[in-house]
N, C-alpha and C positions, 0 to 999 in steps of 0.2 A: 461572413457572419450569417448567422441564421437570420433569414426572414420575418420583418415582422408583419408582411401582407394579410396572412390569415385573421391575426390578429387584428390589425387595421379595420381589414374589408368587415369582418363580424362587428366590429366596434358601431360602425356607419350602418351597416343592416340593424341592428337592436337600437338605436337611437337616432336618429338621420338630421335634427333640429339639432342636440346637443355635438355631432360631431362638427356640424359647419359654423353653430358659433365659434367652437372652439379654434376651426379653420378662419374665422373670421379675426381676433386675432394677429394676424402677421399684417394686415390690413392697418394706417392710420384714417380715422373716422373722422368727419367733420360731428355728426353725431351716430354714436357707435347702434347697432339695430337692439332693438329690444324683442320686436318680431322674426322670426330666423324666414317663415315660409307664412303666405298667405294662399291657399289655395282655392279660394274664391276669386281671387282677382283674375287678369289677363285670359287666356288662352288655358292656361292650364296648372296655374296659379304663378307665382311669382316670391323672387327671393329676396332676402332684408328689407320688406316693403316700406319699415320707416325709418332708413340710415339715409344720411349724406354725406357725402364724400366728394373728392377728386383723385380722377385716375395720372392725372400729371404731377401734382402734389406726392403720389404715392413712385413715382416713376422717378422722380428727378427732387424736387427741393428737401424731401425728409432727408436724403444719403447726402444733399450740401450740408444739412443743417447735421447732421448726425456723423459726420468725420469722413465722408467717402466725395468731398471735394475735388481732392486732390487724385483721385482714383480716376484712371481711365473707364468712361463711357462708352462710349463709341472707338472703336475701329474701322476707319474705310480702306478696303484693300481693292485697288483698282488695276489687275494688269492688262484691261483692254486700253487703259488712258496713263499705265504705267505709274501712278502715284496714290500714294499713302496718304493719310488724315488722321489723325486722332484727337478725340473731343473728351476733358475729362467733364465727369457730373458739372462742375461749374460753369465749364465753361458751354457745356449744351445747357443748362439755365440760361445762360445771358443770350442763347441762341431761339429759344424759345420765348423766352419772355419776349423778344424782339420783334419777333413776326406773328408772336399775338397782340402785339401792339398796334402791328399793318394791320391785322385782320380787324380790327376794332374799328382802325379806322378808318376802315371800308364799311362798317354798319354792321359787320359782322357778329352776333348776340349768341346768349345761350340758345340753343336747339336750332339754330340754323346752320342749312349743310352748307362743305363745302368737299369739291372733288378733288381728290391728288392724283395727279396723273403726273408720274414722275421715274427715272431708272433706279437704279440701286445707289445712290449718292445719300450720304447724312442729313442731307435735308429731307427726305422722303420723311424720315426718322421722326424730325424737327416739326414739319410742317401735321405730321401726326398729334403729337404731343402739344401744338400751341393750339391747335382746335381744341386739345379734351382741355386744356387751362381754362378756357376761358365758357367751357361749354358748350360747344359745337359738334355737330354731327360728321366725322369725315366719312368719305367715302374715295379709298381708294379704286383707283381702275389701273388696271397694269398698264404702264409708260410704254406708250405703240400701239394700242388696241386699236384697229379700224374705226374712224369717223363714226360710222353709223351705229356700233357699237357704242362708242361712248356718248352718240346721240341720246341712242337708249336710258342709259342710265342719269344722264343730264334729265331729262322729261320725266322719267321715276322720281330722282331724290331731289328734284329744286333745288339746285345750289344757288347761295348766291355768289360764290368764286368758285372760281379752280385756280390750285397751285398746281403750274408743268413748268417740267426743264423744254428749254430749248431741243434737246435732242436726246434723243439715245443712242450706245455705241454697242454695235454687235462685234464679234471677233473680225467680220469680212466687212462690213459695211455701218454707216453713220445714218439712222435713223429720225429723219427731221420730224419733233412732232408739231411743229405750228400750223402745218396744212392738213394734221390731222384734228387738231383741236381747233380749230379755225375754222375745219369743214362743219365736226360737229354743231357748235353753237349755231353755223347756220342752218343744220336740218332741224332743229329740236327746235320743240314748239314755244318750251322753257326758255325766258332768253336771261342768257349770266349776266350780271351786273361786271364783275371785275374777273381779271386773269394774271396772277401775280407770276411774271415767268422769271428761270433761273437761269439766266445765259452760262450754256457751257463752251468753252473754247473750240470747243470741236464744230460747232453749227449755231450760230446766230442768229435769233430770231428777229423778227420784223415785230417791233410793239405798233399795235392798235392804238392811237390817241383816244384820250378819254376813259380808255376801257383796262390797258393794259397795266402792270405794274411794272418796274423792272425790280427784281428780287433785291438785289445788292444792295442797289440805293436805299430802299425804302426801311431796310435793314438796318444801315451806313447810318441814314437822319436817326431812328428810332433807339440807336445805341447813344448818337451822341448829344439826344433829348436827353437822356440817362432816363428815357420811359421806364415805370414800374409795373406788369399787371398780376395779380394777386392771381391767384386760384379760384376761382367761381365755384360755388359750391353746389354742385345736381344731388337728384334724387339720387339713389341708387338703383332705382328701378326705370332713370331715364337712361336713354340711348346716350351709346360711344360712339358706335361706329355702323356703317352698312357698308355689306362687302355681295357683292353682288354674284352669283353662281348662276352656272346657266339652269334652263327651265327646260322642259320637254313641250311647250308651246313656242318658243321662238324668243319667251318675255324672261329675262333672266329674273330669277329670284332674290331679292335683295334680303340679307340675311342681318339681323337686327340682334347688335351685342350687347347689353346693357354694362352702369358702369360697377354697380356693387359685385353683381356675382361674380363678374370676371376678372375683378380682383383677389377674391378669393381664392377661387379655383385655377388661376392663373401660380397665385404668390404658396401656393402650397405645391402646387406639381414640382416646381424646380428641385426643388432638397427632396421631395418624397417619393418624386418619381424616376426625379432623370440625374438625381443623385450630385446636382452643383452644389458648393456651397457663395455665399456672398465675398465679393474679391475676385472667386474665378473668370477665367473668357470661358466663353461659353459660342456655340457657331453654329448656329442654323442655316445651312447651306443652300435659303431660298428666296423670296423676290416678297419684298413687300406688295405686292399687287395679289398673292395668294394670304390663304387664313394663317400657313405657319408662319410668313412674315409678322402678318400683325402678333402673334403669340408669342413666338419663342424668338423673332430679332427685335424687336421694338419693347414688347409691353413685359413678355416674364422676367429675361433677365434683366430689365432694369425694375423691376419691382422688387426683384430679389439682391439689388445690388452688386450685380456681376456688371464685367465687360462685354461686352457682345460683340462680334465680327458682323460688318457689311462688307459683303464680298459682290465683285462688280464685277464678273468673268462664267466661266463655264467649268468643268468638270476637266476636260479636256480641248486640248486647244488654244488652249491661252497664260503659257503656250504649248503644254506636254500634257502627258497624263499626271505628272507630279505636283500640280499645281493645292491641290489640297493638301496634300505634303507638305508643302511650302507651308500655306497658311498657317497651319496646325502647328509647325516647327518654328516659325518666327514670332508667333504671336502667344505663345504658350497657350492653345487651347487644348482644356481640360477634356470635351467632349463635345464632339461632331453631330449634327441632325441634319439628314439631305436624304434625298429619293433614292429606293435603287437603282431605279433609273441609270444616274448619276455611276454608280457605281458599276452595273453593266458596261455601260463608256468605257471607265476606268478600266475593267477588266478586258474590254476587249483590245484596248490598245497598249498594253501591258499586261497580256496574262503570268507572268511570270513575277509579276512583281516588281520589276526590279529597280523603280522611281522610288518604292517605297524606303527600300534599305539605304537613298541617298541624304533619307533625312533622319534629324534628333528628332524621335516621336515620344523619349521617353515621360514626357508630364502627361501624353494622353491617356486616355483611360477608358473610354466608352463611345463608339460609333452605335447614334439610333438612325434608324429608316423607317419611313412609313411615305405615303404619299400612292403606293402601289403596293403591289402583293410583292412580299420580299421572299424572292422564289428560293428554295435549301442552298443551291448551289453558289449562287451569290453570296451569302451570309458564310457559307465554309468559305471562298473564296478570301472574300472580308479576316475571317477569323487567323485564317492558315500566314495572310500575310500581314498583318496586323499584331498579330499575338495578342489581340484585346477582346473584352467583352462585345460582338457586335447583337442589340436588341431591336427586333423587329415591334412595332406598333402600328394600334391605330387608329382613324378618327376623320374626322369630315370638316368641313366648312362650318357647316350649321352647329356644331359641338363644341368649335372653338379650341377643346382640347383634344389628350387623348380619354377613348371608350376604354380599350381593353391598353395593357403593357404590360413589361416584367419590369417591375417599380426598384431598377438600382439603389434607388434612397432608402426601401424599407429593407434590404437582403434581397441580392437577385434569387430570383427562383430557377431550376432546371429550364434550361431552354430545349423548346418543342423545335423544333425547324420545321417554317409554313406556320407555325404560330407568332400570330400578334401580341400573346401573352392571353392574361387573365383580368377580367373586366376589373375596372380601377373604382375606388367608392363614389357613389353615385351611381352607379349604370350598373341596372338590374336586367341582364339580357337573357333572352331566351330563341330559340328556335323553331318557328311559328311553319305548318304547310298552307298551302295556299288559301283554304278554308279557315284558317285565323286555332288552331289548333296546335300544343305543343307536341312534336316530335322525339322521339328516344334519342339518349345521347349518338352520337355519328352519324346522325342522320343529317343531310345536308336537308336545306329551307332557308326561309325568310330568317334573318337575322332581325329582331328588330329586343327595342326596352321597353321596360315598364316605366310610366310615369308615375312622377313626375322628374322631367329632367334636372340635371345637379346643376346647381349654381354656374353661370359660363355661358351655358348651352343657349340658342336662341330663344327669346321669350315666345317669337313671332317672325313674320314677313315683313315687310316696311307698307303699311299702311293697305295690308292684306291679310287680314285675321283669314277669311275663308278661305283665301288660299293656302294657309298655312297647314289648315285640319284639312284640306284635301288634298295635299302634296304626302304630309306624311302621318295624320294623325284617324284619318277616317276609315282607312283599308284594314287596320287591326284595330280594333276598340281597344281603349286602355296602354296602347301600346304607341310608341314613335316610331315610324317604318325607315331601315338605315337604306333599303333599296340594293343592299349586297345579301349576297346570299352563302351561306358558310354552316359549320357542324360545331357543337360544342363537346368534348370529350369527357369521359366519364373524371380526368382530372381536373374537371373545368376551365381548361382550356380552350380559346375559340380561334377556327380556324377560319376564316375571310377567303372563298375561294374563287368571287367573280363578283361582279353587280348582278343582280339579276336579273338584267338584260341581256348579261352572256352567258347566261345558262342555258344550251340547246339542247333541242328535244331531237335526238337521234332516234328513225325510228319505233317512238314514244319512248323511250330512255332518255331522264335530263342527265346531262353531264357540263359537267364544270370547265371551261375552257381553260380553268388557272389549273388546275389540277393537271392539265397535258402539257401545258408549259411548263409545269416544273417537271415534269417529266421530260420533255424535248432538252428544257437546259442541261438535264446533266451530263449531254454527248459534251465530250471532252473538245468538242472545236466549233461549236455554237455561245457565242457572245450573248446573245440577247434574242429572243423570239416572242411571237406571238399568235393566238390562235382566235380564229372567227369561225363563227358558222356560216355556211353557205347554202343557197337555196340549192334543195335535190327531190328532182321529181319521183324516184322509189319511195325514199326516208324522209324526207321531208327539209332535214337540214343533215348536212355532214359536215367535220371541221376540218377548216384549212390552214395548214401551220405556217406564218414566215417565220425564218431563220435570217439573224446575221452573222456569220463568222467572226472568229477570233482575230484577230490581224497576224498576218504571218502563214495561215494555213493557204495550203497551194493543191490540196488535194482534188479530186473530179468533183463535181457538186452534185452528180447522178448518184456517186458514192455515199455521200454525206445523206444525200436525202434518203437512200432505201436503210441506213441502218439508223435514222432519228425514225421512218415509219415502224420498223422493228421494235424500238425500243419502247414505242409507244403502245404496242399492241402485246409487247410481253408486260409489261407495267401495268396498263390498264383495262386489254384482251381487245378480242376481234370486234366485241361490242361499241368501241369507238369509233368504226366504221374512218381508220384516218387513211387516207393514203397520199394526200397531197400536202408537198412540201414546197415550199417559194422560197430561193433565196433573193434577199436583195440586202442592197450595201447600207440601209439604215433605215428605220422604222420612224412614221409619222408620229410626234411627239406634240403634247403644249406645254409651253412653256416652263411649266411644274415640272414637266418631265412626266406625263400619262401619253399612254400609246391610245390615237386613237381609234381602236377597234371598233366603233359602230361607223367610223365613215368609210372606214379602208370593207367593212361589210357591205355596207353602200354601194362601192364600187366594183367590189365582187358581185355582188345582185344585179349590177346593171338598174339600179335604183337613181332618181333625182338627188342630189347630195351638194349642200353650200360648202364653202370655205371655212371652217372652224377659226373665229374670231383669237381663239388660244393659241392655233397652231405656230411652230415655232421656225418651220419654215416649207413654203406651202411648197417647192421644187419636188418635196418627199413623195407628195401626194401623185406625181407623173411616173414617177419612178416604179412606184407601187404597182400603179395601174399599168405601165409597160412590162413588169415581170409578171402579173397576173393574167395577158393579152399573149404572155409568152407560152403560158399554162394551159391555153386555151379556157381559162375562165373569165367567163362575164361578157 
């Protein structure tokens, strides 16, 4: 069908109050807003400043009360622990109600936090939605995060609980968390009142008397109290959730969701962007302890009244490459969202495809990626063996949504390949040079928007306004700084080519580190790579490419590397100054699936460099440094 984006996006540019009430809307109100945007209030003003609402109410009890009872909820698909779950809307009511009952009756009130620190299990789910019932601040921390990490954030948000499992379960190994939440509470200055844990069969925790809860029990009595708790009704301009991102001072940034606008821009994206409708499964292939978690497994598609997959495994490995195959084909999912990352994986250990043709894919219909640059070759990859629409996106933490997409729900538009699509309403972007000045179209620069951000995005910092306007708001006037760096094309399309930390000055020539990667990807026997700049006393920096191979290739690797240097220098010429190639057998990841290129730089410079709290398994990081020792660099 034709598009109706153009139409849309113009709709939101000539009216921006009348488009989001009207987005407002799909939203039920405790009292519906009169005011759409206050632009005196907060930081940089603030949206529905006199509605109230609930986001759990909107999540879960309208679709009991509205015929979607009986509808599955939740999907838990676990092949690290081998077994299934499924929760319909009713019955995740009776699961929340429950354990906003324990939380109550632990003193737990509106606006007081509590930390989840929990794996990919339905309670993570649960434990989300019984904070926003009754009014509470969660803050999730991904389930495994080092002690001193979740020290941090303990001392940040004053919890007065944390809800953790017992354990988490990798594909190789069983991950205890009690002595890493048990370390925490003892380094943080902050001390938790209660710790409601979730015993999983796999590892057993030691309860603390006096302090601990045990999940089940307290569950068990509170179901057969036949406890009631109602909806608590917040502003809409109070806090849901803090999700904490890191900082470029050591102090991670706690990023502050409010609850009106992100239900808005939440309960609209799903139909108008990513094309669900209500009834479908729907599978964001990521971790509640990241932002797409909270968005698109937890909170869109049950706002929208779909099914949602939690999936408790990996991409590959648990146990093939065909595991998302599986998923997508047993659980009729309509449409897929996971990193490329993910799909890199996939392709390397099945370039051929040929897990995919072992499954019925026919009800799917649309693979999105974002989380990384979704380099051409992956996305052809994706499309050639798929036969489906695959769309690239993109978006951040602090955004909560996506900036830019090709909005399946309104008429896919031409897909650009290396495009994230075309900025989605609300996000007025432009392409700013260092000096805060707009750029000719293709011209690479500062990515950054015009304010005021659309409903969703964060109002603020957790009780750091000043940090907030100098992380991103003070470097451009007028503008939110996205800190990627990218070109916008004369068909307004935007192209996301690095953060702009990886943009090195060869030289004095900046170039785009993503830009050689997608060039390096398209040798026919490279899986996945990545490019850093390295310190060089002529040029100043020069980039150094890893490569992982395909599985299966047996060729010289002396071979591989002079014709990826080749292809790099007829692609992009001599001025990229590339001529180092590293192979190694699998690139430093966190957890999300981001490669991480400023520590593996790190370790190329011969720089002081810590353990990245994300990283997903730190063994990568020796690996690295022994193929780069091999190189003779660093």
């Amino acid at each position: 069908m034709a598009s109706r984006y153009q139409e849309t996006y113009a709709r939101w540019q000539a009216d921006p109050e009348a488009f989001w009430r009207e987005a407002a809307k799909l939203v039920d109100w405790v009292r519906e807003p009169d005011r759409i945007f206050d632009a005196n209030a907060g930081v940089y003003g603030r949206w529905f400043p006199d509605a109230i609402c609930n986001t759990c109410w909107n999540a879960v009890d309208r679709h009991v009360e509205n015929g979607r009872a009986d509808q599955l909820a939740l999907i838990h698909d676990s092949p690290v622990t081998a077994t299934k779950r499924t929760l319909t809307y009713a019955e995740l009511k009776a699961e929340v109600v429950a354990l906003a009952a324990v939380l109550q009756d632990r003193g737990i009130e509106k606006g007081d936090r509590v930390i989840i620190y929990m794996p990919m299990v339905p309670e993570a789910a649960i434990a989300m939605l019984a904070c926003a019932r009754i009014g509470a601040v969660h803050s999730v921390v991904f389930g495994g995060f080092a002690a001193r990490e979740l020290a941090t954030r303990i001392d940040d948000a004053k919890p007065k609980a944390i809800i953790a499992a017992s354990c988490g379960i990798e594909p190789t190994r069983i991950v205890a968390y009690q002595p890493l939440y048990d370390g925490a509470i003892a380094q943080a200055r902050h001390k938790v009142e209660t710790v409601i844990v979730l015993q999983r069969d796999q590892q057993i925790a030691t309860l603390t008397p006096g302090r601990d809860v045990d999940y089940a029990t307290a569950i068990a009595k509170a179901r057969a109290d036949k406890r009631d708790v109602p909806c608590v009704p917040v502003a809409a301009t109070d806090p849901l959730y803090i999700l904490y991102t890191s900082g470029t001072t050591g102090q991670p940034k706690g990023v502050v969701r409010d609850n009106g606008g992100h239900l808005v821009m939440l309960a609209w994206s799903m139909e108008n962007e990513f094309g669900v409708r209500p009834g479908e499964v729907f599978w964001a292939g990521s971790d509640v302890g990241w932002v797409v978690g909270h968005s698109y497994i937890v909170y869109a598609p049950l706002f929208h009244g779909c099914t949602s997959v939690v999936f408790e495994g990996k991409p590959v490995g648990t146990p093939d490459a065909g595991t998302y195959w599986r998923v997508i084909s047993e659980h009729n999912v309509v449409a897929l969202f996971t990193a490329p990352t993910a799909f890199r994986a996939i392709k390397g250990q099945d370039p051929k495809g040929e897990f995919v043709r072992k499954y019925d894919l026919s009800k799917f219909r649309t693979l999105f990626l974002a989380g990384e640059r979704a380099d051409p070759e992956t996305v052809k990859w994706a499309e050639n063996q798929l036969g489906k629409p695959v769309i690239d996106h993109w978006w951040q933490t602090e955004t909560g949504a996506p900036m830019s997409h090709n909005p399946v729900g309104l008429g896919a538009l031409p897909v650009k390949y290396g495009s994230p699509g075309v900025p989605m309403p609300g996000w007025d972007m432009a392409i700013l040079d260092d000096a805060g000045h707009e750029v000719p179209r293709g011209t690479l620069g500062n990515v950054v928007a015009r304010l005021p951000l659309p409903p969703g995005s964060l109002p603020t910092l957790w009780n750091a306004d000043s940090r907030f306007k100098s992380a991103y708001l003070e470097e451009f006037s007028g503008y939110y700084k996205t800190a990627d760096a990218g070109i916008i094309d004369d068909d307004g399309y935007l192209f996301i080519m690095a953060r702009t930390d990886d943009i090195i000055n060869v030289a004095g020539h900046r170039l785009s580190t993503g830009g050689m990667e997608e060039v390096i990807a398209e040798h026919p026997d490279v899986a996945e790579c990545a490019v850093i700049g390295i310190i060089d006393a002529m040029k100043g920096q020069v980039p150094c490419g890893f490569v992982v191979l395909n599985a299966g290739v047996d060729r010289p690797a002396d071979e591989i590397e002079r014709e990826v240097v080749a292809l790099v220098r007829e692609k992009i010429g001599p001025v990229a100054a590339f001529r180092t190639v590293v192979p190694v057998k699998r690139l430093p990841k966190t957890r999300s699936g981001k490669i991480l290129r400023a520590t593996m730089q790190k370790i190329a410079d011969r720089e002081d460099w810590s353990m990245p709290a994300t990283i997903d398994d730190p063994a990568i990081l020796d690996e690295v440094e022994a193929a780069l020792r091999g190189k003779g660099i660093g």
